[in-house]
C-alpha positions, 0 to 999 in steps of 0.5 A: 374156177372154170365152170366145169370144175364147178360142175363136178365139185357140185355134183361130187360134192353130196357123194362125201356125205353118202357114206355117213348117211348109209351107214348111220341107215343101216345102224338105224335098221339094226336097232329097229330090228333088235326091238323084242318082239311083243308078247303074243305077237308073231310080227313085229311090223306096226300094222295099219288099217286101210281107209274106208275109202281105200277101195275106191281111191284105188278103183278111181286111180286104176280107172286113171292109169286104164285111161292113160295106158289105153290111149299111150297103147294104142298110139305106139300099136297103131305107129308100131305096124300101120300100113298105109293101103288106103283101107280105112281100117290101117293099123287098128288091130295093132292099136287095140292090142297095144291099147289093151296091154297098155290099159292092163299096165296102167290099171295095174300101176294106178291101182299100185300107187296109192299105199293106202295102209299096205303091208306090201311095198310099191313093187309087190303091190304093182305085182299083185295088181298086175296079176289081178289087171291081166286076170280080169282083161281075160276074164272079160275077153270070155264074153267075147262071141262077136258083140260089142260088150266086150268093149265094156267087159274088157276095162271093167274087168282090167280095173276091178282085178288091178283094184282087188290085187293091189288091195288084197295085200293090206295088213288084217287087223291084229 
């Protein structure tokens, strides 16, 4: 058997059995959605409660993807426009735009990864955290009269929002 045919007899292969594995998922959430739905209960999604450190798992997480989404930003920003005219300044407007959106993209997602007990599933969660990292970027931008506080106030306020939208989607105690 030549390689090739190997190839494709090993890539085509799984695809005999998918068929099989679909439909037997999708019998599964048919039953699991037939279940009654409890006495006294409107939902009939198990609920989790968060950790007690849940909190802080997605602070040090959004912290993380700041730091990584900053520096990925600020490289491509500063690639993106830099004009070599000799100033020592070239490109570092673009770069701290591209830092700051890529540090609001990468709270937002490190807050998002961790499920935690949430009710809400992965795209939902980056979502919310998203909003929450874009609100708290603009919320530390207020402060921004010409001091350099606003290198502290911008971060702070991108995890915390991140960190708050993604955590306020777990389930409440039922």
């Amino acid at each position: 058997m030549s390689h090739a045919r190997t190839l494709a007899v090993a890539l085509t292969a799984p695809l005999a059995f998918a068929p099989t594995s679909v439909r037997a998922q999708h019998a599964d959430r048919l039953r699991v959605a037939a279940r009654p739905t409890p006495v006294g209960s409107t939902d009939s999604t198990p609920r989790r409660r968060p950790p007690a450190g849940a909190p802080v798992v997605r602070t040090l997480t959004a912290v993380a993807g700041y730091a990584a989404g900053f520096y990925a930003g600020a490289y491509a920003g500063f690639q993106f426009n830099h004009r070599d005219t000799g100033d020592d300044f070239d490109g570092w407007p673009e770069a701290l735009l591209g830092g700051a959106i890529g540090g609001i993209a990468g709270a937002a997602a490190g807050a998002a990864l961790p499920e935690l007990g949430s009710s809400c599933d992965g795209g939902r969660r980056l979502a919310r955290a998203l909003g929450g990292a874009a609100v708290g970027a603009g919320v530390g931008l207020i402060g921004i009269t010409g001091t350099w506080i606003v290198v502290l106030t911008v971060p702070v306020g991108t995890v915390i929002g991140a960190t708050v939208g993604a955590h306020g989607c777990h389930a409440s105690s039922t």
